[in-house]
C-alpha positions, 0 to 999 in steps of 0.5 A: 308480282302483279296486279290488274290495273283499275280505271280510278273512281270507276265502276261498271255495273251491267243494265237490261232494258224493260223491253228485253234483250241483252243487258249493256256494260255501264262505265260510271266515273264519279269525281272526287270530292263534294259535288257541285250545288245543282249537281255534277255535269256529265259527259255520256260516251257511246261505245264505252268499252273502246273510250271509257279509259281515255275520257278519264285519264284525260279529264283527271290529267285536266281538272286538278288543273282548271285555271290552266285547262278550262276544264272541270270535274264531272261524271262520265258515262260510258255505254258499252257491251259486256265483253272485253273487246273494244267493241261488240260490232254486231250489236253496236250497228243494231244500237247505232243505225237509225231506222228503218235499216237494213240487214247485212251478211253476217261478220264472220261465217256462220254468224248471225246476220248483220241488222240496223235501224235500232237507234229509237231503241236504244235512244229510249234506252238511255234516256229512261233507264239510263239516265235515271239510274245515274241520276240515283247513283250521284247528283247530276245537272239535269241541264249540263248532260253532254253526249258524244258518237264516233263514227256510227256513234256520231251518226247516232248523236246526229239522229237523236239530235234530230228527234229530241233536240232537249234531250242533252245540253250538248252534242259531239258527233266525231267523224259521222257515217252520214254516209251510211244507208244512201245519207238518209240522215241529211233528209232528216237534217233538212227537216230538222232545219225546217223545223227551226226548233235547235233545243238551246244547245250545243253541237260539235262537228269533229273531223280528221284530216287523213278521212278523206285522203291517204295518210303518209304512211298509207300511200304505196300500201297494198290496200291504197286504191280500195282506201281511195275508193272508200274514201270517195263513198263515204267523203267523211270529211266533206259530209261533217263540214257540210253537215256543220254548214247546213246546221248553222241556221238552226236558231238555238243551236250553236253549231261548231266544226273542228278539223283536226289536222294528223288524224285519221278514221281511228286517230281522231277518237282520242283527240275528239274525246278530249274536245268532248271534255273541253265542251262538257266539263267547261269550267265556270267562272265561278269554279 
């Protein structure tokens, strides 16, 4: 006999915007036991269908074990579409690019055609119906909310970052497209350091070593030159250092660069996740 697998203490439930449109998937992981006096800290994931299953695995692996991990209990929530897929392409590069964006030929032939610049939105999204739905689902801290991209992901927790610097405690941004649309994200970093207003939190650059080079097992491979060629257009390794370096200055932002050696564009994912764990569930020392 067998039966489908659940993700323990998880459940998803599907919520539409007020403003219309599609609804996303929702992935609520709740702890076990008594939650904290000023509630649980909680961790938020985009692309929620690619990541919900390790972000929880690992903090279960982790938590029981605090003294040894630094890790404690929290709630994870993990914003994805209602497909089983890893990822809905198509709406995520609506959801994750910043504005004003850009429309591109379709995925597949016959397909819609490819738009971006929709990141205020869902911005918006998550922090007035989002957040308050978790909010009357479990006790949460209002002041330990975390949120981590990957990717476009991180090229979105850089722009909302920028916009509403309060709006988490911590921000972790792995392998960010700062490339993306001719790099208008740096323009709004540079207004952002002008600003000097960094919001009293954390970020968390992350970055793989195989981004920006062939990785052994790629060296010889038919598509080698066209990797090569990406890699210099997109310089994700020397754009998330260089990102890190010019956020420095930021007064209230703790600004931290991790490059994680072995990894490439999709290897880091897990890796990066389990940093992201490290920064929002970080135990207490009263825990």
């Amino acid at each position: 006999m067998t039966m489908p697998a659940h993700i323990p203490g998880t459940v998803w439930f599907d919520l539409a915007s007020r403003a219309g449109g599609e609804p996303h998937r929702i992935y609520l992981y709740t702890p076990p036991g008594e939650p904290p006096a000023g509630g649980w800290p909680v961790l938020y994931l985009l692309d929620g269908n690619a990541v919900i299953a390790t972000a929880v695995e690992a903090l279960r692996a982790q938590a029981p074990y605090t003294l040894g991990t630094g890790i404690g209990f929290g709630v994870i929530v993990a914003i994805g579409y209602p497909t089983e897929e890893a990822y809905d392409s198509l709406r995520r590069s609506w959801d994750l690019g910043p504005p004003p964006g850009q429309t591109y030929p379709p995925f597949v032939e016959g397909g819609p055609p490819v738009r971006t610049g929709g990141a205020d939105e869902f911005f918006a999204f998550i922090e007035n119906e989002v957040k308050p739905e978790i909010a009357r689902r479990v006790p949460v801290d209002p002041g330990r909310q975390a949120i981590f991209g990957h990717s476009f992901g991180g090229l979105f927790v850089l722009h909302a970052l920028f916009r509403q610097p309060d709006a988490f405690s911590a921000w972790i941004s792995a392998s960010p497209a700062i490339w993306w649309e001719g790099a208008g994200i740096v323009a709004r970093a540079q207004a952002f350091v002008m600003d000097g207003k960094g919001g009293g939190g954390r970020l968390l650059l992350l970055v793989g070593e195989y981004e920006q080079k062939l990785a052994p097992f790629q060296i010889g491979a038919v598509d080698a030159e066209k990797r090569l060629a990406s890699f210099l257009e997109s310089r994700i390794v020397d754009n998330t250092r260089e990102m890190a370096e010019r956020l420095a200055p930021v007064p209230g932002l703790a600004t931290a660069y991790e490059f994680l050696p072995g990894e490439n564009h999709m290897s880091v994912l897990p890796a990066a996740i389990n940093h992201a764990l490290r920064v929002a569930f970080a135990a207490k020392p009263d825990e």
